[in-house]
C-alpha positions in Angstrom: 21.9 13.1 14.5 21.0 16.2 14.0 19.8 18.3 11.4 21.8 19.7 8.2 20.5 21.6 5.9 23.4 22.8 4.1 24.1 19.3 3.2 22.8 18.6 -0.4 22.4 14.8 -1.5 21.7 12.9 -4.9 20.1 9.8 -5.2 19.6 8.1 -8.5 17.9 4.9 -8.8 15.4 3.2 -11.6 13.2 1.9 -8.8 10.7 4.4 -7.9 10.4 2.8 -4.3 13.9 3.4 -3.5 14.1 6.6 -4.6 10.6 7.1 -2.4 12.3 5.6 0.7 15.6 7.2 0.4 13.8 10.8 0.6 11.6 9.8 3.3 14.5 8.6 5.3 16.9 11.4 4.7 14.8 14.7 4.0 14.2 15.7 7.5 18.5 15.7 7.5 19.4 17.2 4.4 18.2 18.7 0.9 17.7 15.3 -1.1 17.2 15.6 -4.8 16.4 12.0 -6.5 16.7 10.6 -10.0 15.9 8.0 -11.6 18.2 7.5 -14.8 21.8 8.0 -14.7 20.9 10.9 -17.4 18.9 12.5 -15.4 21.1 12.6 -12.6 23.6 14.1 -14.6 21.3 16.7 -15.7 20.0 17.9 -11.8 24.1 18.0 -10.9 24.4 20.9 -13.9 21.4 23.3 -12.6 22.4 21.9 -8.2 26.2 23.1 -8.0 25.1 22.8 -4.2 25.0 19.0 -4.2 27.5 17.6 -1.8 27.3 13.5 -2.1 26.0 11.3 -4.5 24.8 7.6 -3.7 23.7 5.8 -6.5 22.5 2.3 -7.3 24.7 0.0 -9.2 22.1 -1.7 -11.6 20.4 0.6 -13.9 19.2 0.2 -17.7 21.4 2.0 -19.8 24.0 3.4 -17.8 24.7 1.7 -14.6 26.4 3.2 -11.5 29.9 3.1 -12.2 29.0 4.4 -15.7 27.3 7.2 -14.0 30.2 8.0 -11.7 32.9 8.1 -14.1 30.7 10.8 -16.0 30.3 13.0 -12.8 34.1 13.1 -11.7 34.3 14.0 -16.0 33.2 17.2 -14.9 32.9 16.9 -10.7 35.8 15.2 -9.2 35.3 16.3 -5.6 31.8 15.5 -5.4 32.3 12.2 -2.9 30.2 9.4 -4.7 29.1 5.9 -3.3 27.6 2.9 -4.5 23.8 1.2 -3.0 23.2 -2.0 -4.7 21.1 -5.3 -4.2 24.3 -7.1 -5.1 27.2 -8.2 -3.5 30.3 -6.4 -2.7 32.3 -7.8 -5.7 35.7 -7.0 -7.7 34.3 -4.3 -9.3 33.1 -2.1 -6.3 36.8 -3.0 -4.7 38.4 -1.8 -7.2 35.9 1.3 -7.8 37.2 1.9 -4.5 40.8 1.2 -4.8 41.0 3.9 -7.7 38.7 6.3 -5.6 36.0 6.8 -7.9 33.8 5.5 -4.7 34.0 6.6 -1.1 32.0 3.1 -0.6 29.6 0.6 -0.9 26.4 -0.2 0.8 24.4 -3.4 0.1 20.4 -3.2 0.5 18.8 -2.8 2.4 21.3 -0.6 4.4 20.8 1.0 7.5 20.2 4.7 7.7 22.4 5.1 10.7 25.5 3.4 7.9 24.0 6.3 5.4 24.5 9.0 7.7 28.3 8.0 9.3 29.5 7.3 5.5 28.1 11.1 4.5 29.3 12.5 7.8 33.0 10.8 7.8 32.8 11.2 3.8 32.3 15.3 4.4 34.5 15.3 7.3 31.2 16.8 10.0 30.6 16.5 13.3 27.0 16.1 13.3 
């Protein structure tokens, strides 16, 4: 794994701790910006055209994941998107899926070796 600092990733999650942990785990690969409201993660996308991937969780107040995604292929549909929850795969991530909204769905706690092959295979690199 090496190194890529051309690659720009979004996080957005309302748990401070998992916003903390995915930037420790991934910072040293790419540019990480984090959020931690479906707002404000629409907000960073319209001043970071340079963001390349999105993960988000599924389970937010207000607007949860899905809810997010559907408003960031509104106005960024080739920005690959994909879904970290606590929960379990269900219907609604299949379908999410199916309809390629999400590139896919990772259930915590994930590995960071699953983050990095989804991004790498999702942005077509040879890391």
């Amino acid at each position: 794994m090496k190194t890529n600092k051309s690659i720009t990733i979004l996080y957005v999650d309302d748990e401070e701790i998992n916003l903390f942990l995915f930037d420790k785990f991934f910072s040293g690969l790419w540019n990480i910006f984090t959020a931690s409201s479906g707002s404000e993660g629409l907000e960073i996308l319209e001043k970071h055209s340079e963001i390349n991937f999105i993960f988000s969780d599924m389970n937010m107040p207000v607007m949860n994941g899905l809810e997010f995604i559907r408003q960031v292929k509104l106005n960024f549909p080739s920005i690959p998107c994909s879904i970290i929850s606590g929960y379990s795969f269900s219907l609604e991530m299949d379908n999410a899926i199916i309809e390629n909204l999400i590139k896919g769905f990772f259930q915590k706690p994930y590995t960071n070796k699953d983050i990095i092959d989804h991004v790498e295979k999702g942005l077509n690199l040879s890391l």
